[in-house]
N, CA, C and O atoms as a GROMACS GRO file, in nm:
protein
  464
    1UNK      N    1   2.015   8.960   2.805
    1UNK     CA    2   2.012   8.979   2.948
    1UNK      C    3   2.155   8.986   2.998
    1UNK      O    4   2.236   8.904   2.953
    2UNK      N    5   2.190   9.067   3.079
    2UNK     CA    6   2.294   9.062   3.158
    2UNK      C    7   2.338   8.931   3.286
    2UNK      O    8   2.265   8.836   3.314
    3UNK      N    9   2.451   8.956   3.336
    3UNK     CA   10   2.497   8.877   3.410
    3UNK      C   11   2.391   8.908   3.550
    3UNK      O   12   2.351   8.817   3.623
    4UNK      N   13   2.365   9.023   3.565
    4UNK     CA   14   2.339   9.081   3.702
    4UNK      C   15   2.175   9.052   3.687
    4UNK      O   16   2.112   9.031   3.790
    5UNK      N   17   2.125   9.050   3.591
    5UNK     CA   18   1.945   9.038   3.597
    5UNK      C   19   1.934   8.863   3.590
    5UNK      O   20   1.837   8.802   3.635
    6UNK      N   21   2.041   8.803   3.532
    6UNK     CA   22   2.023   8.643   3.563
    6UNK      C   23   2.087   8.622   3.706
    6UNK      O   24   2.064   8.504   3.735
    7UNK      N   25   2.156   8.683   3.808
    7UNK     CA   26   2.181   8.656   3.933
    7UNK      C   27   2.008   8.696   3.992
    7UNK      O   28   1.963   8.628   4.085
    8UNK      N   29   1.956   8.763   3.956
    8UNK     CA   30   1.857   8.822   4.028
    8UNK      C   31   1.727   8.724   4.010
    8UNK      O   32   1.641   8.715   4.098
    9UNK      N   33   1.723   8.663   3.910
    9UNK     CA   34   1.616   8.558   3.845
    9UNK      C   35   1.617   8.431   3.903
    9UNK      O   36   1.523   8.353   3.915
   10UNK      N   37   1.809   8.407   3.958
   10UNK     CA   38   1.815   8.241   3.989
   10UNK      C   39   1.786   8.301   4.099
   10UNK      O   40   1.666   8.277   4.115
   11UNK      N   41   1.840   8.394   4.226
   11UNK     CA   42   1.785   8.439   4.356
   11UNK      C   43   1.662   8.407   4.349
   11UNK      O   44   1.652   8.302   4.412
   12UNK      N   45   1.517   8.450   4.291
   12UNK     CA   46   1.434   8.448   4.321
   12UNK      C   47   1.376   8.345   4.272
   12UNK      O   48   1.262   8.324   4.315
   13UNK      N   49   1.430   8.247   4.170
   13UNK     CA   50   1.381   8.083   4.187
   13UNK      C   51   1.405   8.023   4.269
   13UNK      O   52   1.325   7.935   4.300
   14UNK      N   53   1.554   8.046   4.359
   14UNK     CA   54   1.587   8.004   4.469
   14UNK      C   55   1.483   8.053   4.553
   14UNK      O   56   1.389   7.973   4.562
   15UNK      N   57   1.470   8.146   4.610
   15UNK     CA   58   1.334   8.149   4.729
   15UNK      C   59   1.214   8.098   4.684
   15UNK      O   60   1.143   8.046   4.769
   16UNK      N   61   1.162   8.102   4.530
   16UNK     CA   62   1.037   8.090   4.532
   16UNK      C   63   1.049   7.902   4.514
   16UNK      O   64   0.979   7.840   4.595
   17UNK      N   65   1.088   7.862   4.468
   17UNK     CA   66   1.140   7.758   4.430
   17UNK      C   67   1.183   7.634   4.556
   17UNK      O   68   1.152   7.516   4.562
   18UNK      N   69   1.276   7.729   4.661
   18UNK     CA   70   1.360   7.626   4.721
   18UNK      C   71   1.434   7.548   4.659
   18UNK      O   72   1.427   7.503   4.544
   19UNK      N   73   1.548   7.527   4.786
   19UNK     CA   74   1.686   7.478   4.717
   19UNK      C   75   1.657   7.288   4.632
   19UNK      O   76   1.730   7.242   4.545
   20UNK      N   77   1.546   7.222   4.686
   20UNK     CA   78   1.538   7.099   4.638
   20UNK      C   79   1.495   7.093   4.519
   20UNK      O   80   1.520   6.991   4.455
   21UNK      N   81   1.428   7.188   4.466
   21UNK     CA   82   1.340   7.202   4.329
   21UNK      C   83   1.416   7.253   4.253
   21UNK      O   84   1.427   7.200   4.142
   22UNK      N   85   1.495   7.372   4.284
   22UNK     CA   86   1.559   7.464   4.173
   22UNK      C   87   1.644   7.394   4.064
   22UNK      O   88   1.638   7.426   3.945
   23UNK      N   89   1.725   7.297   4.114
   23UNK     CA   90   1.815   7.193   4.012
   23UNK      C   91   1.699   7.129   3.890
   23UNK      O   92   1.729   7.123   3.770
   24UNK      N   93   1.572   7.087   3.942
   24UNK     CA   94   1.509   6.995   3.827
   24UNK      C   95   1.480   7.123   3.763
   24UNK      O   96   1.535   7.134   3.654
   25UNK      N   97   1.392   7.246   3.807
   25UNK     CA   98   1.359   7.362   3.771
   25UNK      C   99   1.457   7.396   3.619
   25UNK      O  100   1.415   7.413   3.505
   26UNK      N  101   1.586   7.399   3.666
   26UNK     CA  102   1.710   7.476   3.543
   26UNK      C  103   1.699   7.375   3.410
   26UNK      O  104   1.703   7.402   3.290
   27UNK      N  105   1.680   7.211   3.498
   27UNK     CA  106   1.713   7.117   3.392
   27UNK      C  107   1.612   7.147   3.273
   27UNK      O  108   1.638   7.162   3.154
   28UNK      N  109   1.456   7.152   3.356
   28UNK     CA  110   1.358   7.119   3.282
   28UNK      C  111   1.370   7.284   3.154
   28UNK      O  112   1.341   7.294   3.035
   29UNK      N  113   1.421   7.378   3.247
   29UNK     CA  114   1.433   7.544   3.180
   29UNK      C  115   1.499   7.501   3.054
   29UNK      O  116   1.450   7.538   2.947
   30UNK      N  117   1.622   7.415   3.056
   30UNK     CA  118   1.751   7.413   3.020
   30UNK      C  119   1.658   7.292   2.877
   30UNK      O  120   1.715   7.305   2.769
   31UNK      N  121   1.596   7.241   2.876
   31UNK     CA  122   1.512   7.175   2.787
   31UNK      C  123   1.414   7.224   2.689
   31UNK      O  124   1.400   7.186   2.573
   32UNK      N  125   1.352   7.310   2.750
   32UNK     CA  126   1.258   7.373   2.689
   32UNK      C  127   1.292   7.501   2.625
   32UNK      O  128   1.219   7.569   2.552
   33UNK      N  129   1.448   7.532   2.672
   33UNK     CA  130   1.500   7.598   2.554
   33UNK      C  131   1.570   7.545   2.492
   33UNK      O  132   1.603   7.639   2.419
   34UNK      N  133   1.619   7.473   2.462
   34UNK     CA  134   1.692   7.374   2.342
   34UNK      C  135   1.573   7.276   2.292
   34UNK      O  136   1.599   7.166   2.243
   35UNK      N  137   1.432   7.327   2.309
   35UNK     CA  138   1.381   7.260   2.203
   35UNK      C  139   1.323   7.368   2.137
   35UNK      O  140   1.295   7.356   2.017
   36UNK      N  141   1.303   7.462   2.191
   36UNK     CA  142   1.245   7.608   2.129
   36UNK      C  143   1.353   7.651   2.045
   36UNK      O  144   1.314   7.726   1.956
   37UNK      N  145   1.470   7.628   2.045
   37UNK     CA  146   1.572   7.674   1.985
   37UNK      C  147   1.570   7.572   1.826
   37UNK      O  148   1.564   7.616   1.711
   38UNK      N  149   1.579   7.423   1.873
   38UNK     CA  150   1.539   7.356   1.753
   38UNK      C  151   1.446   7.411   1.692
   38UNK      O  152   1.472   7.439   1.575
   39UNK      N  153   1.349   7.434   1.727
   39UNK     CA  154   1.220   7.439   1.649
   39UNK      C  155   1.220   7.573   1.560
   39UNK      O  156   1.175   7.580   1.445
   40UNK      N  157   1.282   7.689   1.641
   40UNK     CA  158   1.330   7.804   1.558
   40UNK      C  159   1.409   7.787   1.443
   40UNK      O  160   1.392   7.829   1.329
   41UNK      N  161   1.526   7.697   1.505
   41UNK     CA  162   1.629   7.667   1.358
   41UNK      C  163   1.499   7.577   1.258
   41UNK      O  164   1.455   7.635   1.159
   42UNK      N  165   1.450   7.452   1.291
   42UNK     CA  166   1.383   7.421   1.190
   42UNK      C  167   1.294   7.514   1.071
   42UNK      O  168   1.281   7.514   0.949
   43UNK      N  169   1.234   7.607   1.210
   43UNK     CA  170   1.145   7.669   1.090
   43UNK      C  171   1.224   7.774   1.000
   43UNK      O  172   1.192   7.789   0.882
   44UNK      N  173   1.334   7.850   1.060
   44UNK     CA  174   1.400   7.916   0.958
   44UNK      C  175   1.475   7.831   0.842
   44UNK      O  176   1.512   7.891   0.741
   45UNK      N  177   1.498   7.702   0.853
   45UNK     CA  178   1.516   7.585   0.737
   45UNK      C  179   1.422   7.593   0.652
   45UNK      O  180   1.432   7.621   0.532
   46UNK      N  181   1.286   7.556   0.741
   46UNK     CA  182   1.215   7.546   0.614
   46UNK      C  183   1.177   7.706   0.565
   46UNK      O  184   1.212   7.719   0.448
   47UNK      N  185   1.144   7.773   0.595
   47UNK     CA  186   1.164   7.910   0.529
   47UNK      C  187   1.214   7.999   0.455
   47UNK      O  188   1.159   8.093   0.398
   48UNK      N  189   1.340   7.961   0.458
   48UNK     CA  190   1.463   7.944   0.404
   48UNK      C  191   1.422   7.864   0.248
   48UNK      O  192   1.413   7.925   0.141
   49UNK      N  193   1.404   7.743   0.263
   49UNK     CA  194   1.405   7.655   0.164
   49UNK      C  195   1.242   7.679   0.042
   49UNK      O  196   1.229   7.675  -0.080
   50UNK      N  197   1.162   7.700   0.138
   50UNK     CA  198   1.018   7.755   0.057
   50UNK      C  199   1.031   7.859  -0.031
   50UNK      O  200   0.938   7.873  -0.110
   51UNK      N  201   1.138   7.946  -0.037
   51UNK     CA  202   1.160   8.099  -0.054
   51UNK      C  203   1.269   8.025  -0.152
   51UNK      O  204   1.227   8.039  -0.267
   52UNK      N  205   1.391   7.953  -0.152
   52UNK     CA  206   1.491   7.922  -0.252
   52UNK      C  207   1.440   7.885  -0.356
   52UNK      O  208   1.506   7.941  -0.444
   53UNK      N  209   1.329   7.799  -0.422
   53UNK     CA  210   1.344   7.787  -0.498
   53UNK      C  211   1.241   7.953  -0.605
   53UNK      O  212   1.271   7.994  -0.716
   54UNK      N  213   1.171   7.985  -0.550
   54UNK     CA  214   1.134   8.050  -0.657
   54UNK      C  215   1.240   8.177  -0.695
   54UNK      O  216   1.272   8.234  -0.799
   55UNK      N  217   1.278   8.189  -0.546
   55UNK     CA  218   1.402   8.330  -0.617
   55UNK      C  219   1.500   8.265  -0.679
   55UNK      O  220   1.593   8.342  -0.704
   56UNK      N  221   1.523   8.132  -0.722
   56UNK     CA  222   1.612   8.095  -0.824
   56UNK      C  223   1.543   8.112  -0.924
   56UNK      O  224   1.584   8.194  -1.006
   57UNK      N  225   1.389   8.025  -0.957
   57UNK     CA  226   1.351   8.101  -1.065
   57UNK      C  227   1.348   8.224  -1.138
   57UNK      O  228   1.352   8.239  -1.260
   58UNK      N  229   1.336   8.344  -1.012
   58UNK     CA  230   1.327   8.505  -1.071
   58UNK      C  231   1.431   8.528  -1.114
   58UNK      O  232   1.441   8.592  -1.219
   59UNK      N  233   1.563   8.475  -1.034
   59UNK     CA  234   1.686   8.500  -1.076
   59UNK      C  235   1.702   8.480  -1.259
   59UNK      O  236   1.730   8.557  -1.351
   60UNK      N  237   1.663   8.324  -1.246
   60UNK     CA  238   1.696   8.249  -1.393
   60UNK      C  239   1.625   8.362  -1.521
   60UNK      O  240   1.668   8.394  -1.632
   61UNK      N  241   1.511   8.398  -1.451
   61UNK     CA  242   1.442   8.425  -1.569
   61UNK      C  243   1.467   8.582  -1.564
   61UNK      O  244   1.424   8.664  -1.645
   62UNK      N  245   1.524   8.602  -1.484
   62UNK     CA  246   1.605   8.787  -1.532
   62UNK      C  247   1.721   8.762  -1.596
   62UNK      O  248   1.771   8.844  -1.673
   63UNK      N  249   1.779   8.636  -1.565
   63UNK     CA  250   1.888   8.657  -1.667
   63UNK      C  251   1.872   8.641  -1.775
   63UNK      O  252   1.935   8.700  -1.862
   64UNK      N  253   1.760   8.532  -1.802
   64UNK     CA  254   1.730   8.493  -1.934
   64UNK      C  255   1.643   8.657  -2.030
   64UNK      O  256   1.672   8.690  -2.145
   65UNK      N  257   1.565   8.714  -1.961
   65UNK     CA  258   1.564   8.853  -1.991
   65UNK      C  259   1.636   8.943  -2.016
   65UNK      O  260   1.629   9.024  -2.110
   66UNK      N  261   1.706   8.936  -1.938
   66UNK     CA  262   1.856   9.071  -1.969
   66UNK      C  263   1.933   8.958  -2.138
   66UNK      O  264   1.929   8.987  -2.258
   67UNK      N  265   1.968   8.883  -2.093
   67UNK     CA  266   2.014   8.801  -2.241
   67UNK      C  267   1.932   8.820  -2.313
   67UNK      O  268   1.990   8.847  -2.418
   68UNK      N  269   1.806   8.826  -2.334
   68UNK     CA  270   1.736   8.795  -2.487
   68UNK      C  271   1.752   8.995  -2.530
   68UNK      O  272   1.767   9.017  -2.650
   69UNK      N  273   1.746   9.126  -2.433
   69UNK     CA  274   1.771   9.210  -2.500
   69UNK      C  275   1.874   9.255  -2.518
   69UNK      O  276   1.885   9.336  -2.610
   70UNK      N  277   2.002   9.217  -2.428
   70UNK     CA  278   2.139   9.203  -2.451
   70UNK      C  279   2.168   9.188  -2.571
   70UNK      O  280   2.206   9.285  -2.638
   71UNK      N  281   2.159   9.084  -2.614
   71UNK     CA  282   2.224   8.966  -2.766
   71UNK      C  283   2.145   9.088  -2.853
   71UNK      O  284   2.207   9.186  -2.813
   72UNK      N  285   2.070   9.126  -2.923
   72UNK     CA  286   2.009   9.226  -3.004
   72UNK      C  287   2.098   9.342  -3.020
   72UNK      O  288   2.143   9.387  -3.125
   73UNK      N  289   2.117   9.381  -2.905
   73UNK     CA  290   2.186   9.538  -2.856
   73UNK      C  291   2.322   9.513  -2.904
   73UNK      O  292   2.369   9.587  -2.990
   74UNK      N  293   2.403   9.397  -2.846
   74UNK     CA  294   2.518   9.353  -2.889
   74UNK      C  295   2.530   9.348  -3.050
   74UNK      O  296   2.638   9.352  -3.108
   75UNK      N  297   2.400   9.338  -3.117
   75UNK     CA  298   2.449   9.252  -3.252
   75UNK      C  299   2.442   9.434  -3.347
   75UNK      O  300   2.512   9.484  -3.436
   76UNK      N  301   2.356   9.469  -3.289
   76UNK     CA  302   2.342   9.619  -3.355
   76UNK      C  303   2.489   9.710  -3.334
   76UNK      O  304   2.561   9.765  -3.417
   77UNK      N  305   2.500   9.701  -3.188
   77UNK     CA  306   2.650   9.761  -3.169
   77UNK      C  307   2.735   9.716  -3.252
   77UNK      O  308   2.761   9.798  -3.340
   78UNK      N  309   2.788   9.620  -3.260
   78UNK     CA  310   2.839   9.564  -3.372
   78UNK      C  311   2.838   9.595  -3.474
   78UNK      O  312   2.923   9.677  -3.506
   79UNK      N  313   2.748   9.551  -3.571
   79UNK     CA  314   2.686   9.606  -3.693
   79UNK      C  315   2.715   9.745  -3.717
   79UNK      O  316   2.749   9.792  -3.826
   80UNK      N  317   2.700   9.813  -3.602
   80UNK     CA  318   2.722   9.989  -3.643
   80UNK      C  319   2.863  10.024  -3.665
   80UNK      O  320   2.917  10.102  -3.742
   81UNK      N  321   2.935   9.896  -3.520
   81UNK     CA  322   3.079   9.935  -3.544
   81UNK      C  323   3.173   9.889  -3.648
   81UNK      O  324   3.293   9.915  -3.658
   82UNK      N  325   3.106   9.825  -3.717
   82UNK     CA  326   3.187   9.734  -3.829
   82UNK      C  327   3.151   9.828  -3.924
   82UNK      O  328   3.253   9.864  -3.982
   83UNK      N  329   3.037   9.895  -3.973
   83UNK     CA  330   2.974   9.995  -4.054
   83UNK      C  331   3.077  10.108  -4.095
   83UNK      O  332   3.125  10.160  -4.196
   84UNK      N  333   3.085  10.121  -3.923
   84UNK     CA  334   3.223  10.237  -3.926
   84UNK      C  335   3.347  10.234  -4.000
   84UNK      O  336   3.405  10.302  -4.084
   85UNK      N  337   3.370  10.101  -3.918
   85UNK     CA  338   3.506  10.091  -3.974
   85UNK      C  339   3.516  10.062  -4.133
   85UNK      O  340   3.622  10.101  -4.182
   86UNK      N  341   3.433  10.007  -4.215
   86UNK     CA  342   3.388   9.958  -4.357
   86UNK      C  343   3.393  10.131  -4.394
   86UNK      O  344   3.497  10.162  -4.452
   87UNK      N  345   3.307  10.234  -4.371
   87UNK     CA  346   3.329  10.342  -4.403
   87UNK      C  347   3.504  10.442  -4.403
   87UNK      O  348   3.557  10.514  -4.488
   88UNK      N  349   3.535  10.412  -4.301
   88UNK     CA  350   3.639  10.440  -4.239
   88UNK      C  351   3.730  10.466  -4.301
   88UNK      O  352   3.797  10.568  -4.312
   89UNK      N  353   3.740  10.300  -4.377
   89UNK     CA  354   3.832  10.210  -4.514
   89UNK      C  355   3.820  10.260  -4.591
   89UNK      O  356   3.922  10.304  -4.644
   90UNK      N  357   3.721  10.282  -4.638
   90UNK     CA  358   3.606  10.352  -4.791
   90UNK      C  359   3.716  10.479  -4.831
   90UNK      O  360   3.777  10.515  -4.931
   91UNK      N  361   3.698  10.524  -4.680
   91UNK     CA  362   3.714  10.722  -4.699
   91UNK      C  363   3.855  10.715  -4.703
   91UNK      O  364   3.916  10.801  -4.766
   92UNK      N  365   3.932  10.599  -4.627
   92UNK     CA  366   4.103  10.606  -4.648
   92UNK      C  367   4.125  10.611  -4.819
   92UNK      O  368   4.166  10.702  -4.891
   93UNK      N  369   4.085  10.491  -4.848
   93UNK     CA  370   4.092  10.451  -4.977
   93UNK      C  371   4.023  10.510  -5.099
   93UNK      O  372   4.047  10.463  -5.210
   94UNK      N  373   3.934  10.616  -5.082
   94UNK     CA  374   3.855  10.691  -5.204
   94UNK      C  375   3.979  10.806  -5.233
   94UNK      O  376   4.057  10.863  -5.156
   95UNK      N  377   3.955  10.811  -5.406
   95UNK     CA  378   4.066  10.901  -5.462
   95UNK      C  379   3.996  11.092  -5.392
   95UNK      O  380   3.887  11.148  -5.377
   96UNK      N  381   4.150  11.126  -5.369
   96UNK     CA  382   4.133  11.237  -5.333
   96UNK      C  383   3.992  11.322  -5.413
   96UNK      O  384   4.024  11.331  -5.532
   97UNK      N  385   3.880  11.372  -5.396
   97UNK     CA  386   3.826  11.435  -5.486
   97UNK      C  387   3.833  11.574  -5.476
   97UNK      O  388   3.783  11.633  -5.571
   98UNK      N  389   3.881  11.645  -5.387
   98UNK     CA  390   3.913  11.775  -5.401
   98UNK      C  391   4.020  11.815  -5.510
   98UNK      O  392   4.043  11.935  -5.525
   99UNK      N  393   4.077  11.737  -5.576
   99UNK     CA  394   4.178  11.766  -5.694
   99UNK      C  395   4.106  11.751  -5.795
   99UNK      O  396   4.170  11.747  -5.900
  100UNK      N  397   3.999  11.741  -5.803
  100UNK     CA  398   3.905  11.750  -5.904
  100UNK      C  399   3.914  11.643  -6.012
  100UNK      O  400   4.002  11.557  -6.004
  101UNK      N  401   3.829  11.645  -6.109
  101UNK     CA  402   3.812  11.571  -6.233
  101UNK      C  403   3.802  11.638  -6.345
  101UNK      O  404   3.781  11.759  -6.356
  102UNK      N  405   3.816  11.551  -6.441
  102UNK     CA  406   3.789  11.625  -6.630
  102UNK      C  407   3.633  11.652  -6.645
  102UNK      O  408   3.582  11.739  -6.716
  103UNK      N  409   3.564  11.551  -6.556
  103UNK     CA  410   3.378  11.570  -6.586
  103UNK      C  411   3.316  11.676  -6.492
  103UNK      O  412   3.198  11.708  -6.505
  104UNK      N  413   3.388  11.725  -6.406
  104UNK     CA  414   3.353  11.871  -6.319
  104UNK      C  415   3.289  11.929  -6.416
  104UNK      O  416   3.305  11.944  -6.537
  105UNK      N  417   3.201  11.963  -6.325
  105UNK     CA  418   3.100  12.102  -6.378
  105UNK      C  419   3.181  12.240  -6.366
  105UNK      O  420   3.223  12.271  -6.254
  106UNK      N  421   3.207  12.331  -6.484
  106UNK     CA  422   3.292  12.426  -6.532
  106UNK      C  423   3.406  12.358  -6.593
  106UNK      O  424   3.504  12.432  -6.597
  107UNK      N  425   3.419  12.273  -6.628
  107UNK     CA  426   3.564  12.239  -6.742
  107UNK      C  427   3.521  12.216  -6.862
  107UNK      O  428   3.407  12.176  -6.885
  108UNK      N  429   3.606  12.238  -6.948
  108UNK     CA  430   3.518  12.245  -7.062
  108UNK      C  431   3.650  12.127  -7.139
  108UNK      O  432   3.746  12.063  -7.095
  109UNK      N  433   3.598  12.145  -7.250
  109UNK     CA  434   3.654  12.008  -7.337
  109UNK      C  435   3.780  12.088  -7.413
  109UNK      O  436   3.812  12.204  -7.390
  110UNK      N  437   3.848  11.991  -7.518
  110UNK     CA  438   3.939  12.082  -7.662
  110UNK      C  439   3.908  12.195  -7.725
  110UNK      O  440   3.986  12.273  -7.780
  111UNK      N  441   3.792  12.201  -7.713
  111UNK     CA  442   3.758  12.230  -7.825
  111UNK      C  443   3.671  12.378  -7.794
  111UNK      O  444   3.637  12.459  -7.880
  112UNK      N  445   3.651  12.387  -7.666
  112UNK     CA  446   3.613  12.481  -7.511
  112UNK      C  447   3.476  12.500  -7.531
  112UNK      O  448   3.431  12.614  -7.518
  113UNK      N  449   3.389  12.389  -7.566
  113UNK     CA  450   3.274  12.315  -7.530
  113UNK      C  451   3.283  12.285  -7.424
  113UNK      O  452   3.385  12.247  -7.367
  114UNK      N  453   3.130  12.301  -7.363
  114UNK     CA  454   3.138  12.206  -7.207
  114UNK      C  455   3.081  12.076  -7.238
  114UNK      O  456   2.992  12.063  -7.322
  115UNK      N  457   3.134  11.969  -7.166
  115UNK     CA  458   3.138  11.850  -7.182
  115UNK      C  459   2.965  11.791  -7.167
  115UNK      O  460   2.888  11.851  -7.093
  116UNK      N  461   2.925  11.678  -7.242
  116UNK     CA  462   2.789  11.662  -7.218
  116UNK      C  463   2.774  11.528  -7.150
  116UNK      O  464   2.662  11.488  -7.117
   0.00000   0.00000   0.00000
């Protein structure tokens, strides 16, 4: 509400009212909204509080969900990436085989037998 529609409201408690009444009038106004106001804050307390605990539960138990397929995913990632790198090593460290060998298929022996 504006300034100008509460001048217009006490005006007309003032006439309807008269000037001897209007003072208890505001007090009693002035009461019955500061208990309506409590009673609002209370109930958004308890509303508030009825509602906290289970969305802590949903919370808890999505995390505990996302963790149980997390940890799996993690251990495979892993596993693949260590795989890699174990291969990685392998292929640094394996003798050149494009320079070929004595047991190649087409070399033949001393004696120009092919090898058995």
């Amino acid at each position: 509400m504006s300034g100008s529609e509460i001048v217009v409201i006490v005006l007309l408690a003032l006439i309807v009212l008269g000037p001897e009444k209007l003072p208890e009038a505001i007090r009693r106004f002035g009461r019955v909204y500061g208990e309506l106001k409590r009673m609002s804050n209370g109930f958004q307390s308890e509303f508030r509080n009825a509602f906290d605990e289970p969305m802590r539960e949903f919370r808890e138990t999505a995390q505990l969900t996302k963790d149980a397929v997390m940890r799996p995913m993690n251990e495979v990632r892993n596993t693949v990436e260590e795989a890699g790198r174990a291969f990685d090593e392998a292929a640094k460290s394996a003798p050149d085989e494009a320079a070929g060998s004595p047991t190649e298929a087409g070399s033949t022996s001393e004696d120009g037998r092919e090898p058995t």
